[in-house]
C-alpha positions in Angstrom: 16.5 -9.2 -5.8 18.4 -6.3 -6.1 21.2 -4.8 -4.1 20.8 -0.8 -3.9 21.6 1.9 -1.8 20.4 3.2 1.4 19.7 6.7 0.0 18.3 5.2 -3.2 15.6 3.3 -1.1 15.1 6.3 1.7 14.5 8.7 -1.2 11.9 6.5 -2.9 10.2 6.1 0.8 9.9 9.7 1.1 8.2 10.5 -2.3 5.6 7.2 -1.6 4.8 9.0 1.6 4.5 12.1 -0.7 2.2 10.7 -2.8 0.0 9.3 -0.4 -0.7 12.7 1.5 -1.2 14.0 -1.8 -4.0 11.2 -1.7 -5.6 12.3 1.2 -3.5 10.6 4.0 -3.4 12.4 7.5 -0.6 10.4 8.5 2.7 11.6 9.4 4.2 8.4 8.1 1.2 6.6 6.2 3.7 3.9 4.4 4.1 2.5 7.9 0.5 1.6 8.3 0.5 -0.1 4.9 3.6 -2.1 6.1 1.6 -2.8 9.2 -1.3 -3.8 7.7 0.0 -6.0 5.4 2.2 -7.8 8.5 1.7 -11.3 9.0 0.9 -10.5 12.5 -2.3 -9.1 11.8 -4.5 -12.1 11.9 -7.7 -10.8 10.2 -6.9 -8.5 7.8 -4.5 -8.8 5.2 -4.0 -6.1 1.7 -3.0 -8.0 -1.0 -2.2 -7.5 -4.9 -6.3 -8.4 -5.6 -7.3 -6.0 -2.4 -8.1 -6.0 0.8 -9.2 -9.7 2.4 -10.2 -10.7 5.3 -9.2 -14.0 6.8 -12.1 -14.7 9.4 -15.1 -14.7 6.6 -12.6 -15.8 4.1 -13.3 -13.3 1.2 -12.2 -10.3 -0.6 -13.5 -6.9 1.1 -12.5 -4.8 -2.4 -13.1 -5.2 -6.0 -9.9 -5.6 -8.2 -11.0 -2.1 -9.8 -8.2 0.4 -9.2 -6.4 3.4 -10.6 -2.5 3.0 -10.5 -1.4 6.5 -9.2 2.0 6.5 -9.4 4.2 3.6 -10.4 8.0 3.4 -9.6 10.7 0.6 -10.6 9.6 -1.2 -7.3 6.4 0.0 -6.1 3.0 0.4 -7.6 0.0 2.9 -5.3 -3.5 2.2 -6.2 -6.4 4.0 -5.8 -9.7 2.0 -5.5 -12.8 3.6 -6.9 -15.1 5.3 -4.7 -17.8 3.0 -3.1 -15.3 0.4 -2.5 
């Protein structure tokens, strides 16, 4: 892990959410609901590395096809083909 600082990681925050209403995204703050979704609170849903999966049936809901949209030292934002 590395140690970096707070306007280092803030800036980096505000260009993903950047890049993600350049995607489409309505959201004010759509990095939030990723973080949310992804929460180990949320009990039948989880977004992994591989896709989406949900726990209750046990399988994977997306394919592992994807478009990496923009890639950054610590962060990678796919894009999953249409129909998935």
């Amino acid at each position: 892990m590395q140690i970096r600082e707070i306007p280092e990681l803030a800036n980096e925050i505000i260009e993903m959410n950047q890049v993600l209403g350049d995607l489409g995204s309505a959201l004010d703050n759509p990095l939030w609901t990723l973080v949310f979704l992804s929460f180990t609170s949320v009990l039948q849903l989880r977004i992994t590395y591989s896709g989406v999966y949900d726990v209750r049936e046990g399988k994977k809901l997306s394919q592992d096809r994807k478009k990496i949209v923009k890639e950054g030292p610590y962060f990678q934002i796919v894009q999953f083909e249409p129909g998935y």
